[in-house]
N, C-alpha and C positions, 0 to 999 in steps of 0.2 A: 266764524268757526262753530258757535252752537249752534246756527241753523243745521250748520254742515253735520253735527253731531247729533242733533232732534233726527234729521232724515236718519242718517245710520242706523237708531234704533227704533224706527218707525218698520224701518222695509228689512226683514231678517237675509243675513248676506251666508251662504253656503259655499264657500269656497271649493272647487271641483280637488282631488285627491291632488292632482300631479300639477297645480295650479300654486304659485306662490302667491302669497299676500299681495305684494306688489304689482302683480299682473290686473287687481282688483281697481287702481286708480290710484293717485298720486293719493285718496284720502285717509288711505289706511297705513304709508308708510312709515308715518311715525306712533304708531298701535305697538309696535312689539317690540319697543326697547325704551331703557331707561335714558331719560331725555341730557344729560350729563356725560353719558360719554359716545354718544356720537352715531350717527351710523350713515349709510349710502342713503343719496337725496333724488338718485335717478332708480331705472329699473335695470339698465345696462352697466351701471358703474363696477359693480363688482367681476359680471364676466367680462368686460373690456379690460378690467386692472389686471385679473389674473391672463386674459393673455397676455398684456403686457409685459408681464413679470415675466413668464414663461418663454415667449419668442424674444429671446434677446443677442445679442453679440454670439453665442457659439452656434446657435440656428447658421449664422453668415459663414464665419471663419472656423468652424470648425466640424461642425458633421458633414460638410463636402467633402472635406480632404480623408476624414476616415471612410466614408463610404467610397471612397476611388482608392482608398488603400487596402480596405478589409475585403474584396471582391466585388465593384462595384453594382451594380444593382443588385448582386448576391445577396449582399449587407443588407436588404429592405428584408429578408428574408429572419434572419436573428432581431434585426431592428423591430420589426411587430410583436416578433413572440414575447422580448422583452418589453415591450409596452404592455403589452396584456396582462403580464406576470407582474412586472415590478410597478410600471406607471400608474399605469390605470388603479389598481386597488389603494397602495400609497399614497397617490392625491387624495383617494374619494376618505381615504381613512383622515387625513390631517383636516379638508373641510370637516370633515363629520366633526371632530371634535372641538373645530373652533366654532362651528355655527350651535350643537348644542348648549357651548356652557357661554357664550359672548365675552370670550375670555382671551388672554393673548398670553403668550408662548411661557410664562412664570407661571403667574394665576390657574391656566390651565390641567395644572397636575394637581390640583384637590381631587382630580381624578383618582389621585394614588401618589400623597406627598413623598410617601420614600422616594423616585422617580423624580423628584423637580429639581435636581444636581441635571439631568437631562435638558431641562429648560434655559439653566442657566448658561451649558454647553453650547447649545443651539444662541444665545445673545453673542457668546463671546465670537463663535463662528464669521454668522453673520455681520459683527463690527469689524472683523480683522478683513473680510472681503467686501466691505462697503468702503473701507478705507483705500483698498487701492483699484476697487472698480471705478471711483471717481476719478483716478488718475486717469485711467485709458478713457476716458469720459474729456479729458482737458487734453489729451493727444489729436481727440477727434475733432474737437473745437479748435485747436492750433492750424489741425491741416485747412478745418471750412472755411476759415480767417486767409489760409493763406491759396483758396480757390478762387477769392476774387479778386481774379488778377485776368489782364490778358492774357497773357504765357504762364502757366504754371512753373513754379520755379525750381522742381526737379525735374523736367525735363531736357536741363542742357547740362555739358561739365561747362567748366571753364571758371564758379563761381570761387567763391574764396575758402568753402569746405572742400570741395573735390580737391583729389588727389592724382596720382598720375596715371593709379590706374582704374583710373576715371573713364568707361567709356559706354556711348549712347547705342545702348543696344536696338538697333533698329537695320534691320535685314538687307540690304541691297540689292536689288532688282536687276535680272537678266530676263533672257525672254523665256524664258520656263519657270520662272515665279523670284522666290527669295533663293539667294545665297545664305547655306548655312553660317551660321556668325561662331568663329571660335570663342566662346567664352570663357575659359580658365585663366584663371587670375588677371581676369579683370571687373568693377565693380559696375554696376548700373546705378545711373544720375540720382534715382529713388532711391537704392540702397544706404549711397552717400550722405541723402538730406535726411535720411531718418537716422543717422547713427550720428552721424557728425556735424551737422545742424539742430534736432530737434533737438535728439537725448545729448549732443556733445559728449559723446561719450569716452570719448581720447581725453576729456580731460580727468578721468580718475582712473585709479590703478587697480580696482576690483571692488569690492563688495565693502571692503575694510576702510577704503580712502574715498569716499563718494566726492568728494571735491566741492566747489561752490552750488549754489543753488541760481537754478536758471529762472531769473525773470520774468521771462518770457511765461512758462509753464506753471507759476507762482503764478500768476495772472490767471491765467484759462482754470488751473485749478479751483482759482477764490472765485471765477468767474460759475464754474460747474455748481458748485458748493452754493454760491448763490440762489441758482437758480430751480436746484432741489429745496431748497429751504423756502424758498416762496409758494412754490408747487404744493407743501407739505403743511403749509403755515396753520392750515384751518384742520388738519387731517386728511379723512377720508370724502370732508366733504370739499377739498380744495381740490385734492388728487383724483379724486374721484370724477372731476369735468376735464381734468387735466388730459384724463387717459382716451377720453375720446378723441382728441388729436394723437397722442402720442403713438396709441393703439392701432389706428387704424392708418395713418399717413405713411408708414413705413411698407404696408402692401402698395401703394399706388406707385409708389417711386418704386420698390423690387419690379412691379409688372414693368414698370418704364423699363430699365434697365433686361429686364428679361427678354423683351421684344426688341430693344435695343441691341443686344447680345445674339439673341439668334439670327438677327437677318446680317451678321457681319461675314465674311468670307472666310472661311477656315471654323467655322463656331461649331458645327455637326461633329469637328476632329472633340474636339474639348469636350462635348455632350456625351460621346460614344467612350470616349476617354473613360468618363465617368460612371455610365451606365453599363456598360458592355460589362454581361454576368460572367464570374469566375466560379465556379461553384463548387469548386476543389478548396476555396477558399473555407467555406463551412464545414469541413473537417476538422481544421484548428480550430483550438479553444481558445485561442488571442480574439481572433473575432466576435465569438461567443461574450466575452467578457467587453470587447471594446462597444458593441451595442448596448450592454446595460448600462456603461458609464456613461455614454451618450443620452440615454434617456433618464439614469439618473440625476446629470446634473443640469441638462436640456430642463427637465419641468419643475426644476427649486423645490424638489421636497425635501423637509428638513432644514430647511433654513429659517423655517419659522412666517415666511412669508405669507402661502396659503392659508395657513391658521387664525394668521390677522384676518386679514383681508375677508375670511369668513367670520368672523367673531362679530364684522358689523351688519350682519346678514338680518333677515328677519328670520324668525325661531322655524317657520315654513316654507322656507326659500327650499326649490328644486335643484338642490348641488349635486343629485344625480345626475340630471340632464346636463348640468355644465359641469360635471366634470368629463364626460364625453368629448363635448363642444371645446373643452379647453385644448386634450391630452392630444387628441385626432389633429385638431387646428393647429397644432405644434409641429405634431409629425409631419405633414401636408408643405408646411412655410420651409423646413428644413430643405425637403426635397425640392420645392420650388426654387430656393436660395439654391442649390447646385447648380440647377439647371443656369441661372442665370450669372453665376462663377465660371462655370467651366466655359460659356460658351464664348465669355471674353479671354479666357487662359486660350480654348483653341483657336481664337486667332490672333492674339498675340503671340503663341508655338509657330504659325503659319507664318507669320508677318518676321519673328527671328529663323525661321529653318531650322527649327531646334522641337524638338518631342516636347510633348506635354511636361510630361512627369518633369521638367528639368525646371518649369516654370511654375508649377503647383506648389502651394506653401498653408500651412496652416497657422493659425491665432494670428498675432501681429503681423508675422510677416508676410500675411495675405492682406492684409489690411494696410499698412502703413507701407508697405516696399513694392510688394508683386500687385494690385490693383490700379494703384496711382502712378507705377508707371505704362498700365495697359490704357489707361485713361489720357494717357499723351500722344498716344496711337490712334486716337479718335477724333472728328471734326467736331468742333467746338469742344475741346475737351474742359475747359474749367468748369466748363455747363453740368458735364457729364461726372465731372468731379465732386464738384459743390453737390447735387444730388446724391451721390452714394455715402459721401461723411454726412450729410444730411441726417438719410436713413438710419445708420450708425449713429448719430445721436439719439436719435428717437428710439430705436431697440433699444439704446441703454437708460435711456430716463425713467425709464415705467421702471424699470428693474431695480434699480437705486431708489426711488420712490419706495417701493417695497422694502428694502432693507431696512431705511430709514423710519419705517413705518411701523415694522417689527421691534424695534428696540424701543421709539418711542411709548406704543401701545403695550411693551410688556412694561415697563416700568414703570409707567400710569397705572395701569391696574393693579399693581404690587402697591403701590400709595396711592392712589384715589384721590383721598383730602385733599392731600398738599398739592400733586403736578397736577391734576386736571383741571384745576381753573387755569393754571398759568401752562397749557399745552405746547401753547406759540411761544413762549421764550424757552420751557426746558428744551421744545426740539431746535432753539436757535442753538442755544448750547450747546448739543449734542452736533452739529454742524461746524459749528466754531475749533470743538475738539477735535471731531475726525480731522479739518483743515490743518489743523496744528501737527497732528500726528501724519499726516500725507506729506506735509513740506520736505522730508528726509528723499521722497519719492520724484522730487521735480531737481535737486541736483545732478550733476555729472554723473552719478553713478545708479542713480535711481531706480534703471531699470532691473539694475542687480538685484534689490531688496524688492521690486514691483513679482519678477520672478520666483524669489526666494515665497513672498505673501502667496502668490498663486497656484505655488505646486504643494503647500503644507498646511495652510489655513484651510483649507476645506479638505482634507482627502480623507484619510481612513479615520478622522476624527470625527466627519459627518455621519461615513458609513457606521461606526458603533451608535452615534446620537438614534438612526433610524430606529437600526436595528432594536435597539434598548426601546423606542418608544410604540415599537408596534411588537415586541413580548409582553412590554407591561399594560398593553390595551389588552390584549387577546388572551394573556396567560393569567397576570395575574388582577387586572379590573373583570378581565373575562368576557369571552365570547360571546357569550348569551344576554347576559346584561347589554354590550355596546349594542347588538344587534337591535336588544330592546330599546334602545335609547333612540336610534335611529328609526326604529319603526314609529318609537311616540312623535319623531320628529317630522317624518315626511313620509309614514301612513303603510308604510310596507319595510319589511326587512330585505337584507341584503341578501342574495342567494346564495344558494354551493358556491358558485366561483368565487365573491368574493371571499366566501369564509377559507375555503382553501387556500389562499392566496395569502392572506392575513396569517394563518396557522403557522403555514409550512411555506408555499414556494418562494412569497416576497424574503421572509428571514434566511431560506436558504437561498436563496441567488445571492442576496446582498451579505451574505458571511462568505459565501466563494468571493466575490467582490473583494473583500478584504483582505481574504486571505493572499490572493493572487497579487494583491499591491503590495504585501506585504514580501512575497515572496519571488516577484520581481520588481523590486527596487532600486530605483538607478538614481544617482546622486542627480543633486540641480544641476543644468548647466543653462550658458546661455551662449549662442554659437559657441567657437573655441574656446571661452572662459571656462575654467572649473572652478566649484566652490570650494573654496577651502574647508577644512572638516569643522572649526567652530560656526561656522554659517549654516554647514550640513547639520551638527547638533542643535541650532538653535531652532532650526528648522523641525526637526523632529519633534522638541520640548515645547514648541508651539500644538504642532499637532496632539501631544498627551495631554497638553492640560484641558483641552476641550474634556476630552476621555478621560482624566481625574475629576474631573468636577461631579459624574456621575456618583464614585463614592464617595465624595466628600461632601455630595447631597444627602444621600443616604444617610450620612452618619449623624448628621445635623436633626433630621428626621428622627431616627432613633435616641438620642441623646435626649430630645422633647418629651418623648413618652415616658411612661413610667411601668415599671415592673421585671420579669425577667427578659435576658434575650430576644427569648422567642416572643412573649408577648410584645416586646416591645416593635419588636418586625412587623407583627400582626397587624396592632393599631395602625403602623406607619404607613401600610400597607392599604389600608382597607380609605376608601375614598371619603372626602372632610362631611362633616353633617351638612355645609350649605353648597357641595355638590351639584350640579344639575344646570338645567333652564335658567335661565338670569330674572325672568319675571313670575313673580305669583303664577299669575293664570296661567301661563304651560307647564309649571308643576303637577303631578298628578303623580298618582301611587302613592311609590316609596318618594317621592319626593316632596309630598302634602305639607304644607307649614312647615317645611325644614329653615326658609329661609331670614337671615337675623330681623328681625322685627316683624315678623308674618303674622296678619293679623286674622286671615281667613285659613279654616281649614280645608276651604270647597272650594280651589282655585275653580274647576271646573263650573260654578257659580257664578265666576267673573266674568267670563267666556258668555256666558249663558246670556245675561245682562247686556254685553258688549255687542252680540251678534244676533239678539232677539232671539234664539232658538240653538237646536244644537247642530251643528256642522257638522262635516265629515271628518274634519280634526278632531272635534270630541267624542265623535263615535270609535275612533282608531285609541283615545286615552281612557275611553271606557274599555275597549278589546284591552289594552297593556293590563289594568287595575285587574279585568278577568285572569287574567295569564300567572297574574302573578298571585292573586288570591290561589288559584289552582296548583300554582307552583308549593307555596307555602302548606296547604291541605297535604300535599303527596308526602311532603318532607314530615309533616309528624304523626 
């Protein structure tokens, strides 16, 4: 290692502008972080984890079905605009601020401590849907467990859950193709084994009476739980090798499946189904809105995820390039995923005689009822089966990863001393708990409360989280500053678009967002079930307290200070003295010896020492120090 260290400062190293650290060789990746709390040990870890994170479960089951509802291929039309407006700038703003300060979703509001009731928002969020993502994570494990088999075993009635109107929706053949199949009020063999086999869901009487707890699903669960906890054991440097499988295996098996799907007989019906433009459809503002909830909750911003996941970045990682590489990659897998949905819907519509739309289903019930029984319609189906819950697990691990990576990393850096030696058991515990508090979720009734978790733990609680944290970057941390911040970070500031987008369009799309959820509001249900109104209130009271924790961060903040009101808003307001860069040497400016125990006031001296000469990173921290001496002259 000193050899390795003599050469380094023998041969002066100039890093090209748009060049991260890490593109320089494996020798500099541990150069730019404090060695105690962790960082990426590859070059590819962090953009493989964020696609991860990002392409998960609703890339499959759910922007298909809205883009063949909202005017199909019409929908790509709203769907970019909102990517440019909300995605795109919202991702690069949540990297930016986790890769400047190497901080995770708490810690990171020294940005502007009034604001960190925001952060604490974003923990609670994120736990209440890590808790019952794992569920649908042990659904898909039950079905892979139960693909290897010779016959899939919702494919026939006659077992001991089927009912009488139990019947094998499978078309019957004349000489001009399939007979249409009457289906009213009767059940398909899949609908059956998922309602009344897995969930058992006859045996509770609603949301109120969840009934026993299913064995079965207690198993897969502690099985799920498991196997995030190993994944996660080491951090970011465990997760981090993890996601090169989990990342990348889930396009090989889609492409199967998608080539699979098109050359079947009726598959063009299902593809045209989907794509075929309605363009009368872009007059309504339901689609307007149903595209930016798509991309909103499509790329995890605000959940606190990308912030980590950037906080263990190097201080010169290119998170412009990948947030391109992320947002685009996202969009792309979404559209791909229809392609390879519809084109098994249209011949499975072909194969019953029955129209698309009758067979098309969104979230579960594309997943769990309407796939697996198009999969019993195929030669060697368990084959065909066992791959798609495959894929299905693998979109949801990296994503759970992340959750779990989020809470652990914000809590660690709120205490430091204590959890970061002991990383691996706090996040066993943190495993241990969510399991405990999931078990309510694997009884009879489970799926009620899995519901109830899914339509109110994230919705307009996330939208105020965003919204709050990209007014207090832009309004009141300020424009000019972040920009600077970014410029000191990766050598060039953000342009017009981003700033416009940051100001005005992303806060105002995402407050219509809000507003429209708010004001059409339609109680849970789950098929014919309605919630009763104390579930509906409990449901809502979940959602506000995300959204009280923001004043009740604030006041905490002000309380601290001292003086009047207003000053005390002031101080609360104005970002912590050890603000900024996590290491001496990337401090520069206003950030020179700010940090506790700084022992140099010429970080840019460490640099200097460290890379034999000056680079283009130091030349971009001397432009910030001119900017801002000139800034200071104008003012007095």
């Amino acid at each position: 290692m000193k050899k390795l260290q003599g050469a380094h400062l023998r041969k002066p190293v100039r890093p090209d502008l748009l060049m991260t650290p890490s593109d320089q060789g494996d020798v500099d990746l541990d150069v730019d972080f404090a060695a105690d709390r962790g960082n990426w040990t590859g070059k590819l870890d962090f953009l493989l984890s964020c696609i991860g994170y990002c392409v998960g479960l609703g890339n499959v089951w759910r922007f298909p079905y809205r883009a063949y509802t909202n005017g199909g291929g019409a929908f790509l039309v709203p769907y970019f605009l909102m990517l440019a407006i909300c995605g795109i700038p919202l991702f690069f703003l949540e990297l930016s601020l986790g890769q400047f300060s190497s901080l995770g979703p708490l810690a990171v509001w020294k940005i502007s401590p009034l604001f960190k009731g925001a952060g604490a928002a974003m923990l609670l969020i994120v736990g209440l849907v890590a808790v019952y993502y794992n569920m649908i994570i042990a659904y898909v494990l039950f079905y892979l467990f139960a693909s290897l088999t010779s016959d899939l075993p919702w494919e026939h009635c006659g077992n001991w859950w089927n009912t009488e109107l139990c019947l094998e929706h499978r078309g019957s053949k004349d000489g001009n193709g399939a007979l249409p199949l009457n289906l009213t009020y009767t059940v398909s063999p899949s609908e059956e084994y998922w309602s009344r086999y897995v969930l058992h869901i006859q045996g509770s009487q609603g949301i109120g009476s969840p009934g026993e707890i299913r064995w079965n699903l207690c198993l897969c669960l502690l099985l799920a739980w498991v196997i995030v906890f190993l994944c996660i054991l080491k951090g970011v440097k465990s997760s981090g090798k993890v996601v090169y499988f989990t990342a990348t295996f889930p396009y090989l098996i889609l492409l199967m499946l998608l080539v699979r799907g098109v050359t079947l007989p009726g598959a063009w019906k299902g593809i045209q189904f989907y794509l075929t433009p309605q363009f009368h459809h872009l007059l309504s503002s339901k689609v307007w809105i149903e595209a930016a909830l798509q991309i909103f909750y499509s790329l995890g911003v605000g959940f606190g995820g990308l912030l980590t996941f950037a906080s263990y970045n190097t201080f010169h990682q290119n998170i412009y390039r990948d947030t391109f590489i992320v947002t685009l990659g996202n969009a792309i897998t979404s559209i791909l995923a229809g392609f390879a949905i519809f084109s098994v819907l249209g011949y499975m519509s072909q194969e019953l005689g029955v129209p698309v739309d009758q067979v098309a289903k969104a979230g579960p019930g594309l997943a769990f009822v309407v796939y697996p029984q198009a999969m019993t319609m195929l030669p060697l189906s368990p084959f065909w089966s066992f791959l798609f819950f495959f894929m299905l697990l693998t979109l949801g691990l990296d994503s759970q990863f992340a959750f779990l990576e989020t809470i652990v990393t914000a809590v660690t850096d709120e205490f430091p001393y204590y959890l970061r030696p002991k990383k691996a058991v706090f996040s066993g515990l943190i495993c241990v708990a969510m399991y405990l508090m999931g078990l309510i979720l694997t009884t009879d009734g489970g799926m009620y409360w899995l519901v109830l978790l899914d339509d109110y733990s994230a919705s307009f609680g996330l939208m105020v989280v965003v919204i709050t944290t990209c007014l207090a970057v832009t309004r009141v941390y300020g424009i000019q500053r972040f920009c600077r911040d970014i410029h000191m970070m990766l050598g060039f500031k953000p342009g017009l678009y981003f700033r416009a987008c940051w100001l005005f369009l992303s806060p105002a799309t995402l407050l219509a967002l809000l507003v429209y959820s708010i004001v059409k509001y339609q109680p849970s249900e789950y098929g014919s079930y309605r919630f009763p109104p104390w579930a509906e209130l409990l449901g809502i009271l979940m959602g506000l307290l995300s959204c009280l924790m923001i004043p009740a961060g604030m006041l905490v903040a002000v309380l601290r200070e001292e003086g009047s009101l207003w000053e005390r808003l002031q101080q609360a307001s104005r970002p912590a003295m050890d603000w900024g860069p996590s290491l001496e040497e990337n401090r520069t400016g206003m950030y020179v010896a700010t940090l506790a125990g700084s022992q140099s006031p010429k970080p840019l001296m460490v640099h200097m020492r460290k890379y034999g000469g000056i680079t283009s990173f130091e030349n971009t921290a001397i432009e910030v120090d001119h900017e801002i001496a000139e800034e200071e002259e104008s003012m007095m």
